[in-house]
C-alpha positions in Angstrom: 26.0 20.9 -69.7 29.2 22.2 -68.5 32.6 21.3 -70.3 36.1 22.3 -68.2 39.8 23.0 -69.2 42.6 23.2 -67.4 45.7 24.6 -67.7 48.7 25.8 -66.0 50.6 23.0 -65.1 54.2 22.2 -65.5 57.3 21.1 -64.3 58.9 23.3 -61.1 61.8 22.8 -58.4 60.9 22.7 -55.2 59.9 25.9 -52.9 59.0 27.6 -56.2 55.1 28.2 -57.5 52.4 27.7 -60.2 48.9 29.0 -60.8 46.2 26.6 -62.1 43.2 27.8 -64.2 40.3 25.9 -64.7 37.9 27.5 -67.7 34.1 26.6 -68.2 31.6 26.6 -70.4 27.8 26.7 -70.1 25.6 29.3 -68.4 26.2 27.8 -64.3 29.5 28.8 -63.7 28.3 31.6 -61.2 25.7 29.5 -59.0 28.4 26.7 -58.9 30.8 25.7 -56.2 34.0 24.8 -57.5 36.7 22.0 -56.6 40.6 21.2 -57.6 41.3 17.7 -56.6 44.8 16.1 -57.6 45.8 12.7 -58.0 49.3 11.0 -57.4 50.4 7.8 -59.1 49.4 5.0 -56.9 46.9 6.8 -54.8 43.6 7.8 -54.5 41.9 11.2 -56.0 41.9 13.9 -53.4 39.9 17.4 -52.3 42.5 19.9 -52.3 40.6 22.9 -52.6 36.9 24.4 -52.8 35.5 27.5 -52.7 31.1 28.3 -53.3 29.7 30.2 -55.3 29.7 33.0 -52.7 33.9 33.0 -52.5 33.9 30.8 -49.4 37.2 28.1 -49.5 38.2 25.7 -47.5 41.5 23.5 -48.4 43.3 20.3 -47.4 44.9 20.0 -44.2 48.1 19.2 -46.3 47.6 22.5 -48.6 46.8 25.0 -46.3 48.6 28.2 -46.3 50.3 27.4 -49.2 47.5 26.9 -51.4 45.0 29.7 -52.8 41.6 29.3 -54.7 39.7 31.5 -56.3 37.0 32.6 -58.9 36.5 34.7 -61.5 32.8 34.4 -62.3 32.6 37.4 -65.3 35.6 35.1 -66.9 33.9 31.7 -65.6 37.3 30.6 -64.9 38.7 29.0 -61.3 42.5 29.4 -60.1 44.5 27.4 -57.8 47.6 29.5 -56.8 50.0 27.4 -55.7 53.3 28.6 -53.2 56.0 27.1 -51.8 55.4 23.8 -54.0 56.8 20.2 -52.3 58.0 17.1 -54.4 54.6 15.6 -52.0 52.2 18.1 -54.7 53.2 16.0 -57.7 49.9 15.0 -59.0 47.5 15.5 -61.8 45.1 18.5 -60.9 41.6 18.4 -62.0 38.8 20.9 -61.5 35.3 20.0 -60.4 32.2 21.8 -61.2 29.2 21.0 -58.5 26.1 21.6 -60.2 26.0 18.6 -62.8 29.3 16.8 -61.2 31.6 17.5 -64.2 35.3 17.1 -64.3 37.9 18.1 -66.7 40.6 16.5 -68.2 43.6 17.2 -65.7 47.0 18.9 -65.7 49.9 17.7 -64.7 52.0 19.1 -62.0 55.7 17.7 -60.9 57.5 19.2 -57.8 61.4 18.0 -58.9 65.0 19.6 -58.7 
């Protein structure tokens, strides 16, 4: 089994940026795509980011170009850079491992002046 921990998250103004890490345990990390989804109060859990085992990514409409992941599979850990962060980012972030479906507990991320 897998277990993940975020970290990273915070309280910044707007325009400024933060960089998520998502750490794993368990021997898949390297044959596993990897996801950050976030979740606003009120609203549904959503795919901001993934990226294969291979390094490939594809992102959000809403996070594109601002938004960054990638791996580190010697370290088994997962990064979301984040730039020029918007109030709209305010959400709880969670990382995904694919292979057994395994999410971790969430950092929180507010986007305020």
């Amino acid at each position: 089994q897998v277990q993940l921990v975020e970290s990273g998250g915070g309280l910044v103004q707007p325009g400024g940026s933060l960089r998520l890490s998502c750490a794993a345990s368990g021997s898949i990390f390297s044959i596993s795509a990897m996801e950050w989804h976030r979740q606003a109060p009120g609203k549904q859990r959503e795919l901001v980011a993934h990226i294969t085992s291979g390094g490939s990514t594809n992102y959000a409409d809403s996070v594109k170009g601002r938004f960054t992941i990638f791996r580190d599979n010697a370290k088994k850990i997962v990064y979301l850079r984040m730039n020029s962060l918007k109030p709209e980012d305010t959400a709880v972030y969670y990382c995904k491992e694919l292979f057994y479906g395994t999410w971790g507990q969430g950092t929180q991320v507010t986007v305020s002046s």
